[in-house]
N, C-alpha and C positions, 0 to 999 in steps of 0.2 A: 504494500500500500504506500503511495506518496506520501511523502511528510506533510507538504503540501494541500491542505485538502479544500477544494472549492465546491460549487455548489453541488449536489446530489444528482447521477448520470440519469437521465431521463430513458425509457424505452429507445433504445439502438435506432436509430434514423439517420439516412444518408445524407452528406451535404449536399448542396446544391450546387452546379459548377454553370454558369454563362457559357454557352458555345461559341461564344469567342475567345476563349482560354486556349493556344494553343492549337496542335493537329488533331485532324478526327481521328477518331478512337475503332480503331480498327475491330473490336467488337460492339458492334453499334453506339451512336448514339456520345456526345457528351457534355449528358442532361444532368451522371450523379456522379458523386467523386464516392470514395471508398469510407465506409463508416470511418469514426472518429476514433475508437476504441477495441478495437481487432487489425489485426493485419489486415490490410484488402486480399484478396485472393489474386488479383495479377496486376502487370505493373502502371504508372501511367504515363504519358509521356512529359519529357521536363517541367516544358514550360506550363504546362498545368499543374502539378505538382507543387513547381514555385507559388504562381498566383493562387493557391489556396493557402498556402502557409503565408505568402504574402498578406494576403485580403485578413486573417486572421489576428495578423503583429499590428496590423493598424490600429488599431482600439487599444492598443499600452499604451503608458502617458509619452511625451515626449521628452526626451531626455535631455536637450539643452536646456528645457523650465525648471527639472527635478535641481530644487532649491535643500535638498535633504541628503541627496548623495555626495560624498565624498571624491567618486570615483571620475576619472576624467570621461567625458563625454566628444572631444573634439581633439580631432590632428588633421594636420597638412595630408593631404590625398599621397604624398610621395612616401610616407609612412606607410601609410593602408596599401600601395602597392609592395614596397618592402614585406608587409605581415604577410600581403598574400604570398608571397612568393618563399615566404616560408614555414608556412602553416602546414605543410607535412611533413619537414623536420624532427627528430623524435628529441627532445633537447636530452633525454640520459644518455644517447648514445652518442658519446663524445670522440669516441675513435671512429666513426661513420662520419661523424659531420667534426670536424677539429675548427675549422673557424668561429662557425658557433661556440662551441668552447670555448674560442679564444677569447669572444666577444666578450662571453660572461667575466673570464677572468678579468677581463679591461673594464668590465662598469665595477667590479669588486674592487678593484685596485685605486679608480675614481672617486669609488663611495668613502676608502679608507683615507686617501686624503681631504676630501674632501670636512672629514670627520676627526683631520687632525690625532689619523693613530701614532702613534711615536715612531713607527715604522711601517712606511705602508707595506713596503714591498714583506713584511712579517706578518700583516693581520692577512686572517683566513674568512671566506664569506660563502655566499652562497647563494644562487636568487632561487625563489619559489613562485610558488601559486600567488600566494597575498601577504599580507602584514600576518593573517592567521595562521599561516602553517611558518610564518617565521618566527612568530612567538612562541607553538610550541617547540619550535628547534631548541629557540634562544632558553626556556623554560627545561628540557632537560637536560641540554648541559650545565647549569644550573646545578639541579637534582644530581646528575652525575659527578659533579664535584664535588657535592658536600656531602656523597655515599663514599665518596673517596678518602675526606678527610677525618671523616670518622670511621671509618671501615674498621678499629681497633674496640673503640669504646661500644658499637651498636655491634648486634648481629645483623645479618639481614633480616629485614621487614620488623623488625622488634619495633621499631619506633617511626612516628608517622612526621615526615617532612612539615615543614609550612613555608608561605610565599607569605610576605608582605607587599600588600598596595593599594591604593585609593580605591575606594566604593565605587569611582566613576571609569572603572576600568573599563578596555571593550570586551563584551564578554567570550571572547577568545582566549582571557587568562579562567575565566572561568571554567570552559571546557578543558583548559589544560589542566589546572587542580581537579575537575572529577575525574579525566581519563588518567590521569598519573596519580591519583592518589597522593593528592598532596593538601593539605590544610589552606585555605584563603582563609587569610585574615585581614580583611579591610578595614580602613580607617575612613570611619563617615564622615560626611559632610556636618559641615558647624557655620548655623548662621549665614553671614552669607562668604564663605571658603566653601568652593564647591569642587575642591579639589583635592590630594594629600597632605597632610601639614606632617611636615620630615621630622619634628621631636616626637609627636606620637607614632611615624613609622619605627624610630628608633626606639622606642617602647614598648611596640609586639614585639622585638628579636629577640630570639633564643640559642642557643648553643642546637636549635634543630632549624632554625631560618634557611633555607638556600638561597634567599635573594630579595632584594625589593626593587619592586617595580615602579621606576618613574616613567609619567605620561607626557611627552611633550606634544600639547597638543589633545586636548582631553574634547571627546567627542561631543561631551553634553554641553558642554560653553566655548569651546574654541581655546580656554586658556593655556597657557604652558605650564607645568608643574614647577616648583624649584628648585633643579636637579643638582644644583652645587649646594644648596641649601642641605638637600638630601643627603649627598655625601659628607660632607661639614658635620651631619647630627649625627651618622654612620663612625665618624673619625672619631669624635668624641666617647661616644658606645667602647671602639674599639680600645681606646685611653682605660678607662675605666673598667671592662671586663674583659678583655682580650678577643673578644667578638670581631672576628674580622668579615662581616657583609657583604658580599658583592653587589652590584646594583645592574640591572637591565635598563636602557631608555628606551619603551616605545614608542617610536618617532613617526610611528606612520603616516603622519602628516607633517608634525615640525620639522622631521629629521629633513625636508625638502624645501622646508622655507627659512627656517633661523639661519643656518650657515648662509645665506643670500642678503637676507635684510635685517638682521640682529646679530651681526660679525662679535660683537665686544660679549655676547650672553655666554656662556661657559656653563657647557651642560655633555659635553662631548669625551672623549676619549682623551684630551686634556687632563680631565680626573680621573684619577689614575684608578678610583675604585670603580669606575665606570668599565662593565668587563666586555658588553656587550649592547648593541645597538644596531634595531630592526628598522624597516620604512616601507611605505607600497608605494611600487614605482609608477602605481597605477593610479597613484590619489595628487601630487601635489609631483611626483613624478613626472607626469604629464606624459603617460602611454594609457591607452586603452586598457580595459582587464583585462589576463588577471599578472600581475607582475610584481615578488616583493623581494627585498634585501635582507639576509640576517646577516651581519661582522660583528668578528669577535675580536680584542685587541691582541691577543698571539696567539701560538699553538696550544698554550699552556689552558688558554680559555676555556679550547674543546676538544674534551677529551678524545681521545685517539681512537678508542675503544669504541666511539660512536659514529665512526665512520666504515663505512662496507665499502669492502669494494667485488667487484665482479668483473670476468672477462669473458663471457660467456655469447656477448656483442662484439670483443673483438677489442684486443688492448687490456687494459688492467685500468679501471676508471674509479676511483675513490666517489662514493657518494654518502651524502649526508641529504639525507629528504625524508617527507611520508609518503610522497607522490614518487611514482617510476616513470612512468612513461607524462609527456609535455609537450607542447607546442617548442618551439625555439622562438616564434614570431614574437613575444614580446621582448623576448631580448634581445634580439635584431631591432626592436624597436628601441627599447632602451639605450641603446647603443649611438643611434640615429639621433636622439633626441640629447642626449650629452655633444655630441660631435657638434650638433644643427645651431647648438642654443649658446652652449659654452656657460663660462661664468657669469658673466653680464647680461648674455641673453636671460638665463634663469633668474637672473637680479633683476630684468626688467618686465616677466611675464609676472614675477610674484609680487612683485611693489606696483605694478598696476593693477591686480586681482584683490590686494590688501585697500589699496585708495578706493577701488569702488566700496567691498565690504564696509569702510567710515563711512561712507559719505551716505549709504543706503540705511545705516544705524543710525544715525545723526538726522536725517530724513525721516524715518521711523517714529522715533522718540520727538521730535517736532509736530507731530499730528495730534500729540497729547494726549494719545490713550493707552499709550504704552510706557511702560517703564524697561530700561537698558538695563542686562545681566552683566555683557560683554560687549566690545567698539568694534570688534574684528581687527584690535591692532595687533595681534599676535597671531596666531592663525587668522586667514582672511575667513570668518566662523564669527558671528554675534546669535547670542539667545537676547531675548526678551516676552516680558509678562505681561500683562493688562496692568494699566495702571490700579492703585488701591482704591482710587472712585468708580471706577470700570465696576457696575455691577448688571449690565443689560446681557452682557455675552460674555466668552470665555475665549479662550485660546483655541479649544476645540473647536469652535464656530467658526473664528477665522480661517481655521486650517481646513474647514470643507467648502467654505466661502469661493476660497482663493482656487482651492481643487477645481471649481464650477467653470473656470476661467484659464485652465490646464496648469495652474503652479502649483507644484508641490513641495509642501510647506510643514514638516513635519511639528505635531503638538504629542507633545509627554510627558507624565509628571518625572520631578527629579528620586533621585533614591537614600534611603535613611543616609541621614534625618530631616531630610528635605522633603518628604511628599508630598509634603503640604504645598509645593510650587509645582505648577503648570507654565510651561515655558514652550513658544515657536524657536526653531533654531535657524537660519538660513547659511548658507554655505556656499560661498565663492569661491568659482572655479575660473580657470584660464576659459576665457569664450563665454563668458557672462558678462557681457560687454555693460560701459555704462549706457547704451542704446538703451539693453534690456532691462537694466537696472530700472529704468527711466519708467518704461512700459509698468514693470512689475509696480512700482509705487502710486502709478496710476491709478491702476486696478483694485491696490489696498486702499486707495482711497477715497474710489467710487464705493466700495462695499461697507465702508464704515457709517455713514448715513442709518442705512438701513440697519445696522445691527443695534446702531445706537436704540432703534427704536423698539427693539425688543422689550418683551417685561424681563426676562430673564435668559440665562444660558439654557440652550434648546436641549443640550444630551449634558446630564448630570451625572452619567459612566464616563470616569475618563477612561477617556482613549477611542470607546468603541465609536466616536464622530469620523476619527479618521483610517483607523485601522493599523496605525502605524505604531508600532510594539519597540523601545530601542532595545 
């Protein structure tokens, strides 16, 4: 059964195809296409084929309006022919295709400088699927270090790990503490810190800690966490009980914007307890999905023992992944998009993606019915609330409002000790032009009239106005 579950299959009935789809169909007629929900029993020809799965993708939202996604939506045509042209590539099989390989090792080697390791040509990396299968990389090697360094005092499995990190994590560390068995101990949100605060991460740590996770780039408000902060309250821990922490940065969005437009922030491989540090090359990256980075600051970081290797393809090819088999296209893209953009270009696609996010917060909060969480001067990412005189509607109204008008504009409440806030997030991307920004504020402020006029907020379930669950 689909995880996914939509409405209830109604009694089996054939689509309907236009016979202008295409050649005729050499067993009469084409008036039906093949049920929805069984194999058809024979084949049809292409271009039919296409134009029904075509005719079907039309009714998704459009994805340069999704105001909610993180993930890039738009590249130059010369990329997309690049992807095509290698989207049958197997990317594990590196003695099959060696430039590809090469490629990757060339964005690894970019990312480590890029990231300030002390040696790049020493840091070891890896791209994946996304930010989420880099963090469970980054997450057990982790676990496999700190089985290492206790390997004397525990037996196996006697004693259960724990991860320290912000309640507002994505939950990809979540799935990695249930599927590895490991303790999440988050540190709530307080007031209005909607983020980790480093003396209380250095207060869950214990002699069974493997790590704490800082967010640069926290999905619920766009902020940065304070990841020298972090290690600063880590160093002191270490003073005082001999606790030595490692710390993970997941970057999956800052780790592609700070090094460009916040040069002087120190949150990188610079700190030296900084062991490890993920990103998606697909979110602030600026490649299409799905493409992500894990580096670790040397060998020492990950352990050996967690690396396979097989030649059974042909070669002796070391891998570290959960995924075997992959496209190569995104990292032929990635590669393209380092080359294409350079330093400066990346300084200048993110600090104009950042200027619109101000200026669309700033616009926002001038309409007077909202109140700012966040400006988007950190991540181009501002949340905001209904103001506290705001009592005719709710966030969730806005966010189906705006849906009527094809933006999509996620509303959610925040998580302990926060539930009590309902917050819009919107999320600036490369190609969210200030054109569209312009459009988009239009819009919110043709619909405000009418809601003002409400007696009250229409769906008193959060969340079920929009459907959207973070």
């Amino acid at each position: 059964m689909p995880l996914h579950k939509g409405p209830e299959k109604p009694d089996e009935r054939p689509m309907s195809v236009n016979p202008f789809f295409g050649e005729a169909n050499p067993v009469g007629g084409m008036t039906e296409a093949p049920p929805k929900h069984r194999l058809p029993d024979a084949p049809l020809p292409p271009m039919t084929a296409y134009q029904v799965v075509h005719d079907e993708l039309m009714l998704d939202g459009n994805a340069r309006l999704n105001l909610a996604t993180f993930v890039t939506t738009w590249m130059e045509p010369q990329a997309g022919v690049l992807m095509a042209e290698c989207r049958d590539k197997n990317m594990i099989d590196k003695d099959e295709y060696p430039r590809t390989a090469e490629l990757e090792r060339r964005c690894v080697a970019m990312l480590a400088d890029l990231w300030n390791a002390p040696d790049p040509s020493s840091a070891v990396g890896c791209s994946t699927t996304g930010s989420s299968e880099a963090c469970m990389l980054a997450g057990m090697a982790l676990k496999r270090r700190w089985a290492q360094r206790n390997a004397d005092r525990y037996p196996a499995g006697d004693v259960r790990p724990n991860l320290i990190m912000g309640v507002n994590v994505q939950v990809c560390w979540e799935k990695f503490c249930n599927f590895w068995e490991v303790e999440a101990r988050l540190v709530p949100m307080e007031g209005e810190r909607f983020h980790l605060d480093p003396q209380a991460a250095a207060e869950l740590c214990d002699e069974n800690t493997i790590g704490v996770v800082g967010i640069l780039g926290s999905t619920f408000d766009g902020s940065y966490e304070p990841i020298a902060d972090l290690c600063s309250a880590l160093d002191d821990l270490q003073e005082r009980t001999g606790l030595d922490i490692p710390v993970h940065v997941d970057g999956a969005s800052g780790a592609m914007v700070a090094p460009f437009l916040d040069q002087d922030l120190v949150w990188d491989f610079r700190l030296p307890r900084v062991a490890s540090i993920n990103t998606s090359g697909h979110k602030y990256g600026l490649v299409y999905p799905g493409v992500g980075w894990a580096l670790w600051r040397d060998k020492e970081a990950l352990p050996e023992e967690l690396v396979f290797r097989v030649n059974y393809l042909g070669g002796d090819m070391p891998t570290f992944a959960l995924n075997f088999s992959r496209p190569g296209a995104q990292v032929a893209a990635q590669y393209y998009t380092f080359l294409r953009l350079g330093r400066e270009g990346y300084r200048s696609v993110q600090q104009t993606t950042r200027n619109v996010a101000r200026s669309i917060a700033d616009r926002v909060e001038a309409l007077g019915d909202f109140r700012l969480l966040t400006r988007g001067d950190q991540l181009p990412v501002f949340a905001f609330t209904t103001a506290p005189e705001v009592k005719a509607f709710d966030v969730f109204d806005v966010s189906r409002r705006l849906r009527e008008r094809g933006w999509l504009v996620p509303a959610y409440t925040f998580p302990p000790h926060r539930e009590d806030l309902s917050v819009l997030r919107i999320v600036c991307r490369n190609g969210f032009s200030t054109d569209l920004a312009d459009l988009f504020l239009d819009d919110l402020s043709q619909l405000l009239p009418e809601l003002r006029r409400q007696d009250g907020p229409l769906d008193q379930e959060r969340g079920a106005a929009t459907g959207f669950h973070h």
